[in-house]
C-alpha positions in Angstrom: 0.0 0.0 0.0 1.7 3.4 -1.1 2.1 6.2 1.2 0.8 9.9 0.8 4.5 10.7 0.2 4.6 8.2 -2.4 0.9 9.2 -4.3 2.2 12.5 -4.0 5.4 11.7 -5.7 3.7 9.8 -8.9 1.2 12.5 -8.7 3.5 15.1 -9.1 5.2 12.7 -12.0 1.8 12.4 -13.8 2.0 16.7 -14.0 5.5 16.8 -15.4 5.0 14.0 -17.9 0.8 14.1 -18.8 0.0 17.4 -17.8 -3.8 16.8 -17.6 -6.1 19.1 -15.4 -6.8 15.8 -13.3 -3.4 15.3 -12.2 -2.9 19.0 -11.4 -6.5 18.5 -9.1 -5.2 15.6 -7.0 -1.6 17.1 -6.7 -3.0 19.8 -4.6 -5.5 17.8 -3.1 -3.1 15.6 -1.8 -1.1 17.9 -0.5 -3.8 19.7 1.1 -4.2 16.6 2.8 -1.0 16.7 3.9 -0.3 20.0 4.8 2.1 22.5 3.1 5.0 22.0 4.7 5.4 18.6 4.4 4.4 18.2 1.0 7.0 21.1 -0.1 9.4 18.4 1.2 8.0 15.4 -0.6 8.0 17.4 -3.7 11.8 19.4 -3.0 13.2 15.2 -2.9 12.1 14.7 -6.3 15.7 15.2 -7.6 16.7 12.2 -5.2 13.7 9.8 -6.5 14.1 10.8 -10.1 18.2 11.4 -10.1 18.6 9.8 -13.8 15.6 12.5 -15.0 17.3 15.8 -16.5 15.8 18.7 -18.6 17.9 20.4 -21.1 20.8 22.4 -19.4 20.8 19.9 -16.4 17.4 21.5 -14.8 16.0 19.4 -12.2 13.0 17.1 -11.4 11.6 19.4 -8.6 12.2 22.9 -10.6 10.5 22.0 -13.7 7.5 21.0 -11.3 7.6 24.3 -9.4 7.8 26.1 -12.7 4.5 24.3 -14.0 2.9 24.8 -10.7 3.5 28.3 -10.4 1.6 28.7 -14.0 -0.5 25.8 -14.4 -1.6 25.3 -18.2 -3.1 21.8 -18.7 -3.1 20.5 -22.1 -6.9 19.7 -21.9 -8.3 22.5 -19.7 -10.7 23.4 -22.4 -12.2 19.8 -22.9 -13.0 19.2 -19.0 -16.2 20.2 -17.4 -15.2 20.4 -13.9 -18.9 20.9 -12.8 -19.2 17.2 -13.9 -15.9 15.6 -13.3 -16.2 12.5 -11.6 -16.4 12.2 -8.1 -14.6 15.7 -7.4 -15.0 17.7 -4.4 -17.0 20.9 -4.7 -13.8 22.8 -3.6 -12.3 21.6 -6.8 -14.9 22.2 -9.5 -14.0 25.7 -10.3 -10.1 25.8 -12.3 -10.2 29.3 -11.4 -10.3 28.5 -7.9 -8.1 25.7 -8.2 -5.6 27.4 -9.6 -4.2 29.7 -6.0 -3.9 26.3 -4.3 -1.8 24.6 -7.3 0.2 28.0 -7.1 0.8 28.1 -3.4 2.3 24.9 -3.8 4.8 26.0 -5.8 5.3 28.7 -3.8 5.4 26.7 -0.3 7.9 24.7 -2.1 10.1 27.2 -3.0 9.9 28.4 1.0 11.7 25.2 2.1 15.3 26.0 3.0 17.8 24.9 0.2 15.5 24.2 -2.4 15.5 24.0 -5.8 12.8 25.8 -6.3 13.3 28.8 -6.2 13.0 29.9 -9.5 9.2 30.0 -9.2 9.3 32.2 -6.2 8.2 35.6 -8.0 5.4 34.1 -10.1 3.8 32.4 -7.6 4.2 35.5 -5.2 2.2 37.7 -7.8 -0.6 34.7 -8.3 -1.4 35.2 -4.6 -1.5 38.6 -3.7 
């Protein structure tokens, strides 16, 4: 049986590598189950789960995630209905209130000390005020 940690992890996976508006949903919901803090850890150890994954000029696992997190665009936003997405909490039917959530992940991410996250800092900064 996998741990939140470990849902979180694929989840967070599924974002990087499908993109869809359903994997963006249960990535925050997760780690609103969570909490914050601890899932700006899980996702800030990325890099040490996924150390043979690089983006072009090295970049890592975890700042590529903060990055999309920070400005969520999933690829098939348009063709979902959230009002009707199957069995989805009310919290999560409207993307536009989704979307500060997904952001302050980012941004709680890029609050844990020594991460690699930075680099989404002053987007997700601006999405929240």
């Amino acid at each position: 049986m996998p741990t939140l940690a470990e849902i979180l992890r694929v989840k967070a996976w599924l974002v990087l590598r499908r993109n869809a508006t359903r994997d963006y949903l249960d990535l925050v919901a997760l780690a609103d189950r969570i909490g914050d803090t601890d899932a700006a850890r899980v996702l800030r150890g990325l890099d040490e789960y996924y150390d043979d994954q690089q983006g072009d000029g090295g970049r890592r696992i975890a700042t590529q995630l903060a990055k999309q997190l920070a400005a969520p665009a999933p690829y098939d936003l348009s063709e979902v209905d959230l009002q009707h997405y199957r069995k989805l909490r009310p919290r999560w039917c409207d993307w536009q209130e989704s979307r500060a959530p997904v952001a302050r992940s980012a941004w709680q991410c890029s609050r844990v000390s020594g991460s690699p996250c930075d680099i989404a800092r002053s987007t997700t900064t601006r999405q929240l005020r």
